[in-house]
N, C-alpha and C positions, 0 to 999 in steps of 0.2 A: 198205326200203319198195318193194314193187312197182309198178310200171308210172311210178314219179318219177324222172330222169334223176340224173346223178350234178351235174351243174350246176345242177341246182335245189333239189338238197341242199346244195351252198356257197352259191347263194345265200340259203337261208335260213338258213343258219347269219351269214352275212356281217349279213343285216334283225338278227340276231337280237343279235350282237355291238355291230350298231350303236347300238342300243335301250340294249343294260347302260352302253356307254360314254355316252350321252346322259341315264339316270339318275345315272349315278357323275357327271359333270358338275355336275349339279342339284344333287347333293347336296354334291361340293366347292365350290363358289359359297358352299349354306347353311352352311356348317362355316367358310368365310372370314369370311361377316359375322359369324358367331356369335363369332368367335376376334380378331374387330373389336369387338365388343362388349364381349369381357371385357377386351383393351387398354383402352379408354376407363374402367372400374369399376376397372382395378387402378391407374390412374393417379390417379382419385379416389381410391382407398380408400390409397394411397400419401401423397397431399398433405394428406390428412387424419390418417394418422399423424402425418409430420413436423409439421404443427400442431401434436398433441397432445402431441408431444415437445420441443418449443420451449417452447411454456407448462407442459409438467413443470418444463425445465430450470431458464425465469423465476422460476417457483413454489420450487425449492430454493435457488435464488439470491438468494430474496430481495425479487424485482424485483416481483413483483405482491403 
């Protein structure tokens, strides 16, 4: 680029680095709640197997 110093091309490579790392940020946060989230459903979806598998067991056994 003519007539732009060679230090005001790192600096805007530097704005520009900071920017990607301040999306990638944003977007790791969203990816933790997100991965928070499915913790919480596979824990549900987990206790509601062993439910279902307990009252199979009861059911072959007998008991209900």
């Amino acid at each position: 680029m003519k007539g732009v110093s060679y230090m005001e091309l790192l600096l805007r490579q530097i704005a520009e680095a900071t920017r990607q790392m301040e999306i990638a940020a944003a977007h790791i946060t969203e990816l933790r709640e997100h991965i928070a989230d499915l913790e919480v459903e596979n824990q549900r979806l987990r206790d509601r197997l062993s439910s279902t598998l307990d009252r199979l067991r009861r059911m072959t056994e007998g008991e209900l």
